[in-house]
C-alpha positions in Angstrom: -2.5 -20.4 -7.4 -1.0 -16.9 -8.0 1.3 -15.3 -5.5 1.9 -12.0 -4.0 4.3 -10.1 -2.1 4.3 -7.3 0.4 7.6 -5.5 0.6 8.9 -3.7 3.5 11.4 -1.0 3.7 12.5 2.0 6.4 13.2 4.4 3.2 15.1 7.8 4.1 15.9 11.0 2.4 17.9 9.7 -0.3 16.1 8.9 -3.1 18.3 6.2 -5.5 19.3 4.4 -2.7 15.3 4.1 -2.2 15.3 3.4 -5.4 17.7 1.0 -5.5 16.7 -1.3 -1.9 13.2 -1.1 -3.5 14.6 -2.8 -7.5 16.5 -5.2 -4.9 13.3 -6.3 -3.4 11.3 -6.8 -6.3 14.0 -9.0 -7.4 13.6 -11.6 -4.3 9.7 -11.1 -4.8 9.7 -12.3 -8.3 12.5 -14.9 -7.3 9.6 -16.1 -4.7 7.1 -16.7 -7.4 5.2 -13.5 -6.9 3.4 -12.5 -10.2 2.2 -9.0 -8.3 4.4 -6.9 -5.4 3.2 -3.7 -3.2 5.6 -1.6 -2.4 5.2 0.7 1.2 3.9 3.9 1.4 7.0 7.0 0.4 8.6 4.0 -0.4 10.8 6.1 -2.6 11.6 9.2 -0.5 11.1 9.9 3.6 12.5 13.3 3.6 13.9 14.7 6.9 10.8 17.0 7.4 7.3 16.4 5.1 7.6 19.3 2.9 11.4 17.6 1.5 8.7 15.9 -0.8 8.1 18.9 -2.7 11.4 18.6 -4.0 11.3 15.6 -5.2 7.6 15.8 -6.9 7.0 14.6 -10.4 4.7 15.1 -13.2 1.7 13.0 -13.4 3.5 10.3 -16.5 6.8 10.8 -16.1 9.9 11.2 -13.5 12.4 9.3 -11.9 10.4 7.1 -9.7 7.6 6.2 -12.1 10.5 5.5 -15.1 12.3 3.1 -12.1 8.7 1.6 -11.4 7.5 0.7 -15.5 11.5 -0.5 -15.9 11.6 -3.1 -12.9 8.2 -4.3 -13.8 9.2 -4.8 -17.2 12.2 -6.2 -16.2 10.8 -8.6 -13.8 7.7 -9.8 -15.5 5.8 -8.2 -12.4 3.0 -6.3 -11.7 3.7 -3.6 -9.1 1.3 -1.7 -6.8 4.2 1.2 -6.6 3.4 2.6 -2.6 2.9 6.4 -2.9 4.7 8.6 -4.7 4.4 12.6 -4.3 2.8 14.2 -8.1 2.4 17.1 -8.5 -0.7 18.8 -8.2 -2.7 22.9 -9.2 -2.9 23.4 -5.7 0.0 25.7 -4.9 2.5 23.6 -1.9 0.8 20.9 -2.1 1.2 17.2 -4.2 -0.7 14.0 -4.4 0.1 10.8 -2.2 -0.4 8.8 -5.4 -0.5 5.2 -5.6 0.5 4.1 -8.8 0.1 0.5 -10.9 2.0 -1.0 -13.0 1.7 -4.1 -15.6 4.3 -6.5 -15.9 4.6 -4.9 -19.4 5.7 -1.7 -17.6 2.5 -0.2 -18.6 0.8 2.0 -15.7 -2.6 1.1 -15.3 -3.8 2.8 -12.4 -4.0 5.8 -10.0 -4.8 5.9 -6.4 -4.8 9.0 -4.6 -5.0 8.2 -0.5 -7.9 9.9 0.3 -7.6 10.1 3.8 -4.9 12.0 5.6 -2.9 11.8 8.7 -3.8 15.1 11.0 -3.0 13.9 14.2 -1.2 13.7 17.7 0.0 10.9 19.8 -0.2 11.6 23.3 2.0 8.8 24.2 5.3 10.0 21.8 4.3 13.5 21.7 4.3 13.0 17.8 2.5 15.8 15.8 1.6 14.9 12.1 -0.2 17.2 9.4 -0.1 15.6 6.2 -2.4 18.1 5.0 0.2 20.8 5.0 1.6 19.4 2.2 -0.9 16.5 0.5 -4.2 16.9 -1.2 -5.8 14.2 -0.8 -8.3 11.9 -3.6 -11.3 11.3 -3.3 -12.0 8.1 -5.8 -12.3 4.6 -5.2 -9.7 2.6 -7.2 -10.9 -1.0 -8.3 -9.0 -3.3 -11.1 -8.5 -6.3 -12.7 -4.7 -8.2 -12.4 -3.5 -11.4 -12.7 -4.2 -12.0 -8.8 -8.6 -11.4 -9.1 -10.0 -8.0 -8.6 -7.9 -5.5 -6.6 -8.9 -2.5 -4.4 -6.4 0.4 -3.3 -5.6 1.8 0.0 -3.3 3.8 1.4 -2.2 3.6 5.3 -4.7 6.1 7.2 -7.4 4.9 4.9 -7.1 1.2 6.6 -9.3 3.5 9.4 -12.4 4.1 7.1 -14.2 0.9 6.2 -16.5 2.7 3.8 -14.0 2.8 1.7 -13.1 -0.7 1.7 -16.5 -1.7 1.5 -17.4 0.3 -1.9 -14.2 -1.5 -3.2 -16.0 -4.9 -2.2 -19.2 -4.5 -4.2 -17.3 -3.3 -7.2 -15.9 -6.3 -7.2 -12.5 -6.1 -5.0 -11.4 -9.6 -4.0 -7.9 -8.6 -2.8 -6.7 -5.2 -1.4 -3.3 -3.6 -1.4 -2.4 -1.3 1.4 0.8 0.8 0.9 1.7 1.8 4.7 3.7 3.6 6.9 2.0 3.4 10.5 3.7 4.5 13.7 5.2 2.6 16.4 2.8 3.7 18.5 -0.5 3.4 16.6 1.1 0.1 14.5 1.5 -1.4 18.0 -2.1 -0.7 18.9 -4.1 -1.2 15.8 -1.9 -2.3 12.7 -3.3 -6.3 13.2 -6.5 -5.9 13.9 -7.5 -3.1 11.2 -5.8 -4.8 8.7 -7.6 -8.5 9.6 -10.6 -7.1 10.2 -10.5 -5.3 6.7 -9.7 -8.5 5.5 -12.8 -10.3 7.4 -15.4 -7.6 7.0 -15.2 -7.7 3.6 -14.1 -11.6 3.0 -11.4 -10.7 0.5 -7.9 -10.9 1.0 -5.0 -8.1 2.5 -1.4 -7.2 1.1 0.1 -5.1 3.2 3.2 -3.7 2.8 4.8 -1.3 5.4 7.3 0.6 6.5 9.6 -1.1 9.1 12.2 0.4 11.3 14.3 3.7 12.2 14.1 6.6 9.7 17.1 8.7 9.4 14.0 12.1 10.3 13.9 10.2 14.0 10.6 8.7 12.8 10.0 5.0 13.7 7.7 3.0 11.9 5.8 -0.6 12.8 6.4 -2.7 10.6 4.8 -6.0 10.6 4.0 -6.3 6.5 1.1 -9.5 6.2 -0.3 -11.2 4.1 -4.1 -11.8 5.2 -6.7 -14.3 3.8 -10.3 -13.5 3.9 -11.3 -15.3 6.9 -8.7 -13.0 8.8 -6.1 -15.5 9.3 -2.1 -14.3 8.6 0.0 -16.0 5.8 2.9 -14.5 6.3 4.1 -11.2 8.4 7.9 -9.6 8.2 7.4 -7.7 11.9 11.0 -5.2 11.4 13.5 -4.5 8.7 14.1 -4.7 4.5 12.5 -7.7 3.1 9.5 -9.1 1.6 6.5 -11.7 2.3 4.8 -14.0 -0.2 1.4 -16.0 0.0 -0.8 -17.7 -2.4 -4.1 -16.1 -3.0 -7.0 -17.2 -4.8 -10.2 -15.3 -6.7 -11.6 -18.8 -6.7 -11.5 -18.9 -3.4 -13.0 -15.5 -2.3 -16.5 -16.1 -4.6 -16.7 -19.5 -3.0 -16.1 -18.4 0.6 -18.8 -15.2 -0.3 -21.6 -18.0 -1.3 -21.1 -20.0 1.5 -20.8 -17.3 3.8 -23.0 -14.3 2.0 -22.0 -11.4 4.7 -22.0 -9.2 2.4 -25.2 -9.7 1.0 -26.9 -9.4 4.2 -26.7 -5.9 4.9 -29.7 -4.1 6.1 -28.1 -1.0 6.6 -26.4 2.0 4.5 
């Protein structure tokens, strides 16, 4: 069976050594026996306040990021579910949280825009987050065939909408990826069970690849990268620091799970 890899980082401001930690990691994923790797949300660049991306924004086709991504899947032989990475956009101040796939030909084949953003606060850290001040968000489900069985896209605060998720399942989405970079706070309270009952709900299986640890803006991020199969159990889980997970998964195995146990054919409402 086909492997996978969630990679987690605790990117900061600089952007090659980002670059560099996340080549590093790809490395020890393909080294694993991973045929496809997802990398975290800003997985490239954590500036030290959110509109730092705007600096570092890039043409939708071409810019340092995307040129490291198509090399190091080239290079590997991998495909790579590239995190986010900020494009720009027509609306003035503003840039895409793109999620961006690549073949292990170095060939992009898809776009993800997270469609839901973070506008928040956190009572218990007093933590304040506006990602619409600076993202626009998308607004299409992503669905697509790779080498692991059909794969739907996700991107951190999305994990909260099942909708999404679900309209991913019945175009055919037997594994998910989830670039993510959840609090401390809210990772502690909900990170597991959104991510395994995503996994469940929808009897497909989870890559989720976080960020994990101190960020040189003072942010802290959970961690806690899995690997979940579709009856919500966890293959494998990094909870802090650089470093990557690997688990078999299996298409096979999703369609004969989904006729034995037809949950999603059962619906009766929406």
């Amino acid at each position: 069976m086909p492997r996978v890899a969630a990679l987690q980082m605790a990117s900061g401001p600089n952007l090659q050594a980002n670059l560099l930690e996340a080549d590093r990691l790809l490395a020890v994923a393909r080294e694993s026996g991973a045929v496809l790797a997802v990398l975290p949300e800003n997985f490239a660049f954590m500036g030290l306040k959110e509109a730092d991306k705007l600096d570092v924004a890039e043409a939708d086709g071409d810019g340092p990021i995307q040129r490291a991504l198509s090399r190091a899947a080239a290079r590997e032989g991998l495909w790579i579910v590239g995190g986010t990475i900020p494009l720009r956009t027509e609306v003035p101040g503003k840039v895409a949280p793109a999620c961006l796939v690549f073949d292990s030909n170095g060939r992009r084949v898809a776009r993800f825009d997270k469609i839901h953003l973070f506008d928040v606060d956190i009572d218990d850290s007093q933590e304040r987050y506006r990602e619409s001040a600076t993202l626009h968000p998308g607004g299409e489900v992503v669905v697509l065939d790779t080498p692991v069985g059909r794969m739907g896209l996700a991107v951190c605060y999305d994990l909260r909408f099942p909708e999404l998720f679900r309209q991913a399942a019945e175009q055919g989405a037997q594994v998910f990826a989830v670039p993510a970079a959840f609090t401390q706070v809210t990772g502690r309270a909900h990170w597991e069970i959104l991510t395994r009952a995503r996994a469940i709900e929808n009897l497909a299986y989870l890559v989720a690849a976080a960020q994990g640890g101190y960020h040189v803006n003072g942010r802290e991020t959970y961690g806690h990268s899995m690997i979940i199969d579709p009856w919500g159990t966890v293959l494998d889980r990094l909870p802090r620091g650089s470093g990557v997970v690997c688990a078999e998964v299996s298409a096979e195995h999703v369609d004969a799970l989904r006729r034995r146990f037809p949950a999603l054919s059962h619906r009766r409402l929406g």
